[in-house]
N, C-alpha and C positions, 0 to 999 in steps of 0.2 A: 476527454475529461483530463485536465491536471492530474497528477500525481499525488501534488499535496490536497488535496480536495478529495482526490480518491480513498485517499487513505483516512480521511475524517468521515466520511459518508457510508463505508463497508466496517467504520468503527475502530480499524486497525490503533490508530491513533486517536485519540480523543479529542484534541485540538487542531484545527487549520495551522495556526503559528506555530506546536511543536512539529507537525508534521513537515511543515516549511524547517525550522533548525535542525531536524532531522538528517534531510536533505542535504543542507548547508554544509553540513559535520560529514557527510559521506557516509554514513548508515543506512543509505538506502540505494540498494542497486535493480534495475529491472534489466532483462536478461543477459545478466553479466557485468553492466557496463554501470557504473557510479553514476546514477540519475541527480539533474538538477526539478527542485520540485516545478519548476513551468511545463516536465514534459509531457507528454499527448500522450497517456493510459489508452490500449485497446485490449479489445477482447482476444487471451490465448498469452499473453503478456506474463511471464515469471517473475515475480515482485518477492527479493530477501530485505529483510527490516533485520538491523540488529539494534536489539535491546539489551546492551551493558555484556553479559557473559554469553546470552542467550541470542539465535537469528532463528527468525520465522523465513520459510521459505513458500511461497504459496503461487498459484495460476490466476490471473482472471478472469473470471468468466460472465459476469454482466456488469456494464457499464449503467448507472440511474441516477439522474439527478439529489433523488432523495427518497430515503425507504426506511417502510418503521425498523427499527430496532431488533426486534425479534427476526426479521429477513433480511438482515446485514448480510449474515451467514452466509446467504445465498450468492453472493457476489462475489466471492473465492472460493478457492479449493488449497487448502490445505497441503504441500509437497511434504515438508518436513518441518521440525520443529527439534532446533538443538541447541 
């Protein structure tokens, strides 16, 4: 699954397009490495997003097309939050 689709789908980000200029800007690294949003999201994948002062640092752990709302959740784990 894309990155930026991944990150709309588990909610992280609310929009595909911000989740793509996200990307673009370099705010988003999966493990380690400044991700372009076309990359191949797997399962076990460390994904930091920073949000302005704040970076979310989280694992994936299920890949899904599409899942209600309330089971986002279930599709990361959580590492850190600063």
């Amino acid at each position: 699954m894309r990155l930026d689709k991944f990150l709309k789908v588990s909610r992280i980000i609310k929009r595909r397009t911000v989740a793509n200029e996200a990307c673009d800007a370099s705010h988003v690294t999966v493990n380690g490495r400044v991700a372009k949003a076309s990359l191949d999201v797997k399962e076990g994948d460390v994904i930091s997003v920073a949000f302005g002062q704040k970076t979310l640092t989280f694992r994936v752990k299920s890949l899904k097309e599409s899942i209600r709302k309330e089971d986002a959740v279930f599709m990361y784990e959580v590492i850190e939050e600063a």
